[in-house]
C-alpha positions in Angstrom: -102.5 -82.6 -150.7 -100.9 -79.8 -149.5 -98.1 -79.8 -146.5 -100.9 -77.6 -144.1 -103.5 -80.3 -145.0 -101.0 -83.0 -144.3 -100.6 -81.6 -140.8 -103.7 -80.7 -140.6 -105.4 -84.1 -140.9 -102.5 -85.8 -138.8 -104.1 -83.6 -136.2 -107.4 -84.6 -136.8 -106.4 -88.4 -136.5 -104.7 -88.5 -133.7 -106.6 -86.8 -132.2 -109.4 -89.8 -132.8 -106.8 -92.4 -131.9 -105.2 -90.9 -129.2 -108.2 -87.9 -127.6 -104.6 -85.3 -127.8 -105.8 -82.5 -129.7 -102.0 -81.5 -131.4 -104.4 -77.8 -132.2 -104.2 -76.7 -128.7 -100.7 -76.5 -129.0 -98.8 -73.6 -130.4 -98.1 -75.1 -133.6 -95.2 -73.5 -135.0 -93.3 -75.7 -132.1 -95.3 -78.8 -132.2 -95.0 -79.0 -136.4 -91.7 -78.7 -136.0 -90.9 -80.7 -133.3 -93.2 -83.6 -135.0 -91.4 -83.2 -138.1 -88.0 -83.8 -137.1 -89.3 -87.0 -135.3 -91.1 -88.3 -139.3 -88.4 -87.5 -141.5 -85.9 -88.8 -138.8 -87.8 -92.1 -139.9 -87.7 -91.3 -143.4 -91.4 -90.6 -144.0 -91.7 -87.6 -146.4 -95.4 -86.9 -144.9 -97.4 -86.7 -142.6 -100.1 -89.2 -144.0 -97.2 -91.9 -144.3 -96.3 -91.2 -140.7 -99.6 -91.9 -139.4 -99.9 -94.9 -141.4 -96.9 -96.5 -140.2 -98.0 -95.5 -136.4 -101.3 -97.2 -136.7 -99.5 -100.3 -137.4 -96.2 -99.7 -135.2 -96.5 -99.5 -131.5 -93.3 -98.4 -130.6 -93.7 -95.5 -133.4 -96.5 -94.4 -131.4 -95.3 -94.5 -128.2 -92.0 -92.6 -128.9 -94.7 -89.9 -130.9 -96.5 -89.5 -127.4 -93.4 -89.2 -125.6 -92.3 -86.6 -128.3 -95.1 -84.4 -128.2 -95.3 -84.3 -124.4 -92.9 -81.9 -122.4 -90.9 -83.8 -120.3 -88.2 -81.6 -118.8 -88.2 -81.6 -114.8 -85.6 -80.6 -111.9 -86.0 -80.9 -108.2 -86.7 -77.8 -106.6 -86.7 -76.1 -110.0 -86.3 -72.4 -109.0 -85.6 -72.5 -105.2 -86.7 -69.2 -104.4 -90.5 -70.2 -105.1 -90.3 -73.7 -103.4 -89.1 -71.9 -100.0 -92.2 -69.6 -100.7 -94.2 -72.6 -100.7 -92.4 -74.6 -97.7 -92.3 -71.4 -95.4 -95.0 -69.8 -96.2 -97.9 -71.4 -97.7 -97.8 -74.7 -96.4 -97.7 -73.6 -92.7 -100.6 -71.3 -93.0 -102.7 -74.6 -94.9 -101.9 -76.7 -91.9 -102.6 -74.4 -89.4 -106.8 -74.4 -90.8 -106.7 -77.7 -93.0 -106.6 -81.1 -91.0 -105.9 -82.9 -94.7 -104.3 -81.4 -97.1 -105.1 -82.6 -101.1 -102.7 -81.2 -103.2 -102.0 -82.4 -107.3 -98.7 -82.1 -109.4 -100.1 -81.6 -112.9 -98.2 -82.7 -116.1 -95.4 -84.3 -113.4 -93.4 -85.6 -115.6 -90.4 -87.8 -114.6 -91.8 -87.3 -111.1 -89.4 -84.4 -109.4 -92.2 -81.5 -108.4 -94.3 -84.0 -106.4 -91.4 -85.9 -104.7 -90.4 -82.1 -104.4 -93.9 -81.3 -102.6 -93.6 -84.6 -101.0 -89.8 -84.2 -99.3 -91.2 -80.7 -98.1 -94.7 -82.2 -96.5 -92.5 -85.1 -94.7 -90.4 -81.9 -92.9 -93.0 -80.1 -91.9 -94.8 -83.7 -90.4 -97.0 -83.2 -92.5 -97.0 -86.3 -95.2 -99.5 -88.6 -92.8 -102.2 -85.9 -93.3 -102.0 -85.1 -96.7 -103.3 -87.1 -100.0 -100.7 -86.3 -103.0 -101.8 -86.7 -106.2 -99.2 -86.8 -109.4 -100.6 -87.2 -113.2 -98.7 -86.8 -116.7 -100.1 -87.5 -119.9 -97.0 -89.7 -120.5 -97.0 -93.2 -119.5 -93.6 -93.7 -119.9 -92.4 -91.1 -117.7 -95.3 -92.0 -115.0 -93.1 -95.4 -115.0 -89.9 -93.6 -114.3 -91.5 -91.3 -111.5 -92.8 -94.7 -109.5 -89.2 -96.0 -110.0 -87.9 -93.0 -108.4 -84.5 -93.4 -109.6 -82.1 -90.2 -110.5 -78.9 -89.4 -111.7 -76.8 -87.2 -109.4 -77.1 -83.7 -112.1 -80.9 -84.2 -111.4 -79.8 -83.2 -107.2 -78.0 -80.4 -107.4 -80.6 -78.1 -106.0 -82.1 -80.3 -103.7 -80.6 -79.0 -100.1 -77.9 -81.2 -98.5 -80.1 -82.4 -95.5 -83.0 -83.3 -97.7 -80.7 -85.2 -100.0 -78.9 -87.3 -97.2 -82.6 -88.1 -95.7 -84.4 -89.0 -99.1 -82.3 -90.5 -101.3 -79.7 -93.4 -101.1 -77.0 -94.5 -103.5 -77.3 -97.1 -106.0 -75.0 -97.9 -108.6 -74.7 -94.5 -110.1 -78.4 -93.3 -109.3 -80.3 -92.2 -106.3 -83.2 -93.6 -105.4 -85.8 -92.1 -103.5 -86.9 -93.5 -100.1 -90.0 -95.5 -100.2 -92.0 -93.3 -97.8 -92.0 -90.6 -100.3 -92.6 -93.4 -103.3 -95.6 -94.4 -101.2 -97.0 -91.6 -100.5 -97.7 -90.5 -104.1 -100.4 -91.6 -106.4 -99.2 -91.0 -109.7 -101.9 -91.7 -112.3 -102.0 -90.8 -116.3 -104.4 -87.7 -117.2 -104.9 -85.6 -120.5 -105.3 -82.3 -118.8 -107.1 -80.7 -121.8 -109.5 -83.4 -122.2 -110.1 -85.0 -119.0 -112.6 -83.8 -116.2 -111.0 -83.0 -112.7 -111.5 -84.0 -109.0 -111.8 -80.8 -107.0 -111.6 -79.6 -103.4 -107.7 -79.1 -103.8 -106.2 -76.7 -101.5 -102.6 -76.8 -104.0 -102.2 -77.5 -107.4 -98.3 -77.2 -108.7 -98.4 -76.4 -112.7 -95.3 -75.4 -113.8 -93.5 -75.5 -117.3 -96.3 -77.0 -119.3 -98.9 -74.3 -119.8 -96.4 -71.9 -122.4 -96.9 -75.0 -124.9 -100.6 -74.4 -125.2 -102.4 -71.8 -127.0 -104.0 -68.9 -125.3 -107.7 -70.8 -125.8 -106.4 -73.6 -124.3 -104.4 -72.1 -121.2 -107.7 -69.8 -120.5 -109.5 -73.1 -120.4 -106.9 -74.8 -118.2 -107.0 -71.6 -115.8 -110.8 -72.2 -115.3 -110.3 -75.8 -115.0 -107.8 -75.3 -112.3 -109.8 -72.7 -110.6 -112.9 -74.8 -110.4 -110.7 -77.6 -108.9 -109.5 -75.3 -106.1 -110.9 -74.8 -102.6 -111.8 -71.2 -102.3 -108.6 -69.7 -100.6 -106.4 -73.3 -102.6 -103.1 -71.8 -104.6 -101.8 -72.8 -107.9 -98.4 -72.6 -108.4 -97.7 -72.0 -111.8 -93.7 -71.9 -113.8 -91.0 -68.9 -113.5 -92.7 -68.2 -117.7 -96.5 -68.5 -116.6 -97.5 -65.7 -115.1 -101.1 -65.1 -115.2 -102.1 -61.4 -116.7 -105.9 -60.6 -115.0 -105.9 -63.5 -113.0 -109.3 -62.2 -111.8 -111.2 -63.5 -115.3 -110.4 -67.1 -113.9 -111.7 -66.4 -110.3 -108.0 -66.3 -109.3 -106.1 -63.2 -107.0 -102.0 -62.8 -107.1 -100.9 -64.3 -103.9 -97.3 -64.0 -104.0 -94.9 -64.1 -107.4 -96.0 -66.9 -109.5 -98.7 -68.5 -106.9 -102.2 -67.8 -107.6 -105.3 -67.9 -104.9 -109.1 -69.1 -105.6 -111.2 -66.3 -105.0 
């Protein structure tokens, strides 16, 4: 077999086992990445790899953990989250009573504590359902444990920092008003159907590991899960060209409206 057919059908497997289709990734980075993770194990194929997951549930888990993108910062780019906290979010509460808003591929649980610190300050947490989803089980855990080191803070702004998080023993943890008010929940976002009615949807940092075929079908997804007038706030590397194909208009840098 030939090292492309060896990948190849490692793709097609898992994605039987597992419903993550490895192909809707650009594969130049996701080959790679996979492949440092088999021959750290010493397995000279993919074949062997897979055979020794199927039988190894720790290999698995630390293959899922692997392939999923799990790098995440409060207030990542601050510019764009006092967009969102000055701008957009006061004009939503001023015609929405509710607010539903989803952090998409949240990772380690940042963004929607993010969203969630900026909803509290506004007095706006009570009114809103928060929903938070990763593919990653494992970093779903850390997010509901809410516990950071300090380097993970350093944009967070002073008075936010002081109010939300509290010392303990070399980590913050985050207050429990913010812990409860999130419903974090695992989700394959290229497989899975989605609720809709959302007036915000924050995507960032995920969608430049897909393939163009599967970002255009995230975009639609993401549209069709909108409210007409709902934004999706998409990564600093993820700006949409013709948003208009997906039903979307350019709202403001990086923030897309439902038409």
């Amino acid at each position: 077999m030939s090292e492309d057919q060896d990948f190849s059908q490692f793709v097609i497997r898992i994605k039987r086992k597992t419903d993550i289709d490895l192909s809707q990734y650009k594969e130049a980075q996701m080959k790679r990445r996979l492949t440092t993770l088999r021959m750290k194990h010493g397995f000279s194929t993919f074949d062997q790899y897979y055979q020794a997951i199927e039988q190894n549930r720790a290999l698995l888990n630390e293959f899922l953990d692997r392939m999923t993108i799990n790098v995440s910062e409060f207030w990542r780019n601050p510019v764009r989250w006092d967009v969102l906290r000055n701008r957009f979010l006061p004009e939503m509460l001023v015609t929405t009573p509710k607010l539903k808003v989803w952090s998409a591929a949240c990772s380690t649980g940042e963004e929607p504590y993010t969203i969630a610190m900026i909803l509290s300050e506004l007095g706006a947490l009570g009114r809103s359902s928060l929903l938070a989803t990763d593919l990653d089980n494992n970093v779903l855990q850390k997010a509901q444990e809410g516990s950071y080191l300090e380097r993970s803070l350093r944009d967070v702004p002073m008075d936010y920092r002081n109010k939300y998080f509290s010392p303990s023993e070399g980590a913050f943890l985050v207050s429990d008003v913010l812990k409860k008010s999130i419903n974090f929940k695992q989700q394959n976002l290229l497989h899975d159907t989605f609720d809709s009615g959302y007036d915000l949807i924050v995507c960032r940092n995920v969608m430049i590991y897909f393939t163009e075929e599967a970002k255009s079908q995230l975009y639609h997804k993401f549209s069709a899960a909108l409210k007409p007038g709902g934004l999706l706030f998409v990564g600093s590397t993820e700006q949409i060209f013709s948003p208009s194909q997906f039903g979307f208009e350019t709202a403001d840098t990086f923030f897309y409206r439902r038409l």
